[in-house]
C-alpha positions, 0 to 999 in steps of 0.5 A: 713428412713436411708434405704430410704436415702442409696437408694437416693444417691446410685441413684445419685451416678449412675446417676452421674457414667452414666453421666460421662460414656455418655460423654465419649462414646459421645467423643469417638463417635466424635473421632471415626467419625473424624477418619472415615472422615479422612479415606475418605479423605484419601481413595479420595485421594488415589482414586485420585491417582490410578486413575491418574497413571492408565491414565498414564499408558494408556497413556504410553502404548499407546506411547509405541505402537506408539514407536514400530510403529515407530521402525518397520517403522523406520527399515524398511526404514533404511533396503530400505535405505542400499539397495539403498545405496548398490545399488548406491555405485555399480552404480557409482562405488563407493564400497570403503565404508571408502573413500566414508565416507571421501568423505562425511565428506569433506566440498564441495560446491555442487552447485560450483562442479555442475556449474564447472562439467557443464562448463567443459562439455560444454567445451568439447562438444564445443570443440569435436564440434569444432574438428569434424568442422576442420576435416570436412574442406578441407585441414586440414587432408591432410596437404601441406607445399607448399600449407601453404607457399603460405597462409602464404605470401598472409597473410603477403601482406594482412596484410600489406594492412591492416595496410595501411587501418589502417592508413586512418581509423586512419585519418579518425577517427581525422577528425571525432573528429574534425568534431563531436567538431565543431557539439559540438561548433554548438550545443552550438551557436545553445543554445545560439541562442535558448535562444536569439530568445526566450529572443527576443519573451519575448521582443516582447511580454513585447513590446505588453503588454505595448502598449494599454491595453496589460498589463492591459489584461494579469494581469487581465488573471492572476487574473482571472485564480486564480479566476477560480481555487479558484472557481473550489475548491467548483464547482467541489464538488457541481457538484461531480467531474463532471465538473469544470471551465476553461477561455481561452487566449481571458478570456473567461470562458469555462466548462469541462465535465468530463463525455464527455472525458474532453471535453470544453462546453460553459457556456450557455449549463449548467442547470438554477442550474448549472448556479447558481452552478458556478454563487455562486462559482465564487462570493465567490471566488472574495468574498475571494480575496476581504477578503484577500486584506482587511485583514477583520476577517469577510466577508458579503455575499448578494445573492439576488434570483437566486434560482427559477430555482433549483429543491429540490436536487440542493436547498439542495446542495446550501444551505449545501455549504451556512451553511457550510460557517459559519465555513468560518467566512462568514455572508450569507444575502439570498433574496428568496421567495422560500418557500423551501429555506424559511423553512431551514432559522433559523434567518430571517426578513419576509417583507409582503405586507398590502394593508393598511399599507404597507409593514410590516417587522417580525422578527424571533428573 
């Protein structure tokens, strides 16, 4: 019994030993792992590295061979340079290198040099020109003092001819001064004048205007030619800029096609549309002088038929610019029996004819 009991905890003690020992080599295990973690991690970066300072290196040495291109061209040319510039000192006749230097260090304006070396040559042309002139004329290289002396008193009895011309032109030019302030002085009565003829046709034409019915007519071409533009303001949209509206001294309303040079049309030559066109904006524009006399916020507008003649396009062209009146503040009262027109009225009152009862009104509200 005491053998067996010995044996059980010899067996615990054991166990106990390897347990112990087992967590330990698990720790060591765990450390040993990290380290080899971090050795990686390391090592990528070290990788990482090497790998970033061989591109470098490539990049470097591809400069490098860039460079040395560079250099070699660079030398070259500056070997052609100093022998142009060798060549050119001896050309111009420029060989004292250290003055041509000092030369080139001055601050000279090239452009001013160049225009003044010009003029100084066309100078010198004009004047070899010249000479060569002079030498070619008779007289001037066999020179005669006698032959001088007989120019000489010719010049002074022309001279004296001339002063004496002088002296009439000098008259001559204060009668002229005299003669140009009197056209002045006419010109002005000739103003004057101009004035007082054209205050004389207003006169005239004021005169005319009160007798009879002459005023009546002109304040009524006035109305009319401000009705005429205020209508031409819709007539020209509905017909897109292809004809508008135009009256006469005699007040009679005229049609300019556009499409013919601006050429004058009588009324009666436009379609059953464009009659009806014309016939709507002169309404509406009578419409907003009668609005404007009154100082109404609100306008009725009656049309009574008138649109029978007008194919599908004019109807939809009329009945836009009709919408487009209640932005106006209008009301439009339509009286049709054109189905078209029919179907594009929201708000209507139906009048039908009952053999029996009469006639029989429907509303549509």
């Amino acid at each position: 019994i005491s053998s067996k009991k010995e044996e059980i905890r010899d067996m615990a003690f054991c166990k106990q030993f390897f347990a112990k020992e087992t967590s330990q080599i698990q720790s060591a295990i765990d450390k040993v792992e990290k380290d080899i973690e971090d050795a990686l991690q390391a090592l990528e970066g070290k990788q990482k590295h090497l790998r970033e300072k061989r591109s470098a290196a490539d990049k470097n040495a591809a400069d490098l061979i860039n460079f040395t291109q560079l250099r070699d061209q660079s030398l070259v040319k500056l070997e052609k340079y100093s022998s142009d510039f060798e060549s050119l000192k001896i050309q111009h006749g420029f060989t004292d290198e250290p003055h041509l230097i000092r030369l080139f260090q001055q601050s000279i304006d090239a452009e001013k040099v160049a225009l003044e070396i010009s003029q100084f040559d066309q100078k010198l042309a004009i004047t070899a020109n010249r000479i060569q002139e002079l030498e070619a004329e008779e007289g001037v290289l066999v020179f005669q003092e006698e032959a001088f002396q007989e120019l000489s008193t010719l010049f002074h009895e022309l001279k004296i001819t001339a002063e004496s011309s002088q002296n009439q032109v000098l008259l001559l030019d204060k009668e002229i001064q005299e003669t140009t302030a009197k056209l002045a002085e006419k010109k002005v009565l000739q103003a004057d004048f101009a004035k007082l003829e054209i205050r004389e046709s207003y006169l005239k034409e004021l005169d005319n205007m009160f007798r009879g019915s002459g005023f009546v007519k002109f304040v009524s071409s006035i109305y009319l030619k401000e009705l005429c533009n205020t209508a031409n303001v819709r007539f020209m949209k509905l017909c897109k800029n292809q004809l508008s509206l135009d009256i006469d001294e005699d007040n009679t309303f005229w049609v300019i096609d556009y499409l013919n040079g601006g050429k004058n049309r009588l009324l009666k030559t436009l379609s059953g549309g464009q009659t009806f066109q014309a016939s709507l904006c002169l309404a509406l524009a009578l419409a907003e002088k009668v609005k404007a006399l009154n100082q109404a916020d609100q306008s009725f507008f009656f049309m009574d038929e008138g649109f029978g003649a007008l194919d599908k396009n004019a109807l939809r062209v009329v009945f836009e610019t009709l919408k487009s009146l209640r932005h106006e503040n209008r009301i439009v009262g339509i009286i049709s029996h054109v189905e078209e027109l029919q179907q594009e009225i929201g708000v209507f009152a139906n009048v039908e004819l009952d053999p029996e009862r009469g006639s029989r009104v429907s509303y549509s509200y």
